[in-house]
Steps between C-alpha positions, in 0.01 A plus 500: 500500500108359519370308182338838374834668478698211384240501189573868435858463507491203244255758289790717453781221466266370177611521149347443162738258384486274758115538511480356137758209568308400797202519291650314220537190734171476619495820775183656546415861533497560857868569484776820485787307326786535757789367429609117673850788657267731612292258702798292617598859619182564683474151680837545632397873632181344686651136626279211556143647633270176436136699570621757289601228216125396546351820458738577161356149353129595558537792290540263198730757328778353338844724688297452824541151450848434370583705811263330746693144378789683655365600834340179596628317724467105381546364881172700606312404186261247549394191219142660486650856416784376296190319285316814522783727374600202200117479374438852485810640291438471116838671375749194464775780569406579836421090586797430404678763723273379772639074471850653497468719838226310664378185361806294485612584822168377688578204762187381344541503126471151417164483655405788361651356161256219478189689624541768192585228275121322523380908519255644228663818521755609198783640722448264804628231206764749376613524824516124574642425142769811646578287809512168308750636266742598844421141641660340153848726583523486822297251685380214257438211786111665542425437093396217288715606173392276235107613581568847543659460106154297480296801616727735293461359150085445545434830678751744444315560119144597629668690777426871571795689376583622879542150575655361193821715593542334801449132370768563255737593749427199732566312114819674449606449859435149442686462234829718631543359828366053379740407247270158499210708436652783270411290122167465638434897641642644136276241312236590651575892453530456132207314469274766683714789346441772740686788496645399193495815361505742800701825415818450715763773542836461415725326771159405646439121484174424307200363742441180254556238698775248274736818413480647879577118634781469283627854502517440879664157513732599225651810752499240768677259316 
């Protein structure tokens, strides 16, 4: 299947409800609304095909996308295109789909890390906030804690809202995994109060920093 055939297929997977939950999360309207199965589905029909991943991503439609994520390979990717790809997508769904397959695995994510952290561009910072967050759980050697928590409690409020998300998470991180730290990453989570009041579903755990920290310490514990 070429690019143009791919997008016709994904025309015919797409369905209304899924349209207006992607939209509800920030999704564009260069999209079909296929569901996450349905693409899973397709990827594992077509394999890894890393020019043909390309091609899907310059169509800027949303299914093209989430599917492209799965057909890239992220040993052929290089640092310019992996900037390229992070600085261009808009829809925190399908960035965050692309650090799970692709970004995190990169033999050169820590670079990478600090070059989108002194970026200008919204998602480059999302992304490096993303990376950040993985650093604080599983390799915390490469951070400075008590001035990330610095950082944190002066920026995180005048934030964009893309980037906020992943600040908090590097803040609850912080505060699961440095019981030395933990007082410090909840006081600083009630004082900015964000996502104090986000709608959580039940058996979810609530994104507000000082209940998810302790929710998650208490099941450890």
């Amino acid at each position: 299947m070429d690019s143009k055939e791919i997008l016709s297929h994904l025309e015919k997977l797409g369905n209304e409800k899924m349209r207006a939950h992607n939209a509800k999360y920030g999704a564009g309207e260069n999209q079909f609304g296929v569901k996450m199965g349905d693409i899973r589905a397709l990827a594992k029909k077509i394999k890894t095909n890393h020019e043909l991943a390309l091609e899907l991503w310059e169509t800027e439609n949303v299914d093209a996308r989430f599917l492209a994520v799965l057909l890239l390979d992220p040993k052929k990717i290089s640092t310019e295109e992996l900037t390229k790809l992070v600085m261009s997508e808009k829809f925190p769904h399908v960035a965050d789909w692309l650090y799970t397959n692709v970004i995190k695995v990169n033999a050169n994510k820590e670079i990478l890390r600090n070059e989108w952290m002194k970026s200008s561009n919204t998602m480059a910072i999302r992304a490096a906030w993303s990376l950040t967050s993985g650093c604080v759980a599983r390799n915390p050697e490469v951070l400075d804690i008590p001035a990330l928590l610095n950082t944190i409690e002066t920026e995180m409020p005048k934030a964009a809202p893309e980037v906020q998300w992943t600040m908090n998470s590097t803040l609850a991180n912080i505060g699961i995994h440095f019981s030395e730290y933990r007082e410090r990453a909840i006081a600083i989570g009630e004082k900015l109060g964000i996502y104090k009041d986000y709608p959580t579903s039940k058996g979810c755990t609530s994104p507000f920093a000082p209940i998810w920290i302790n929710e998650i310490v208490r099941r450890q514990g």
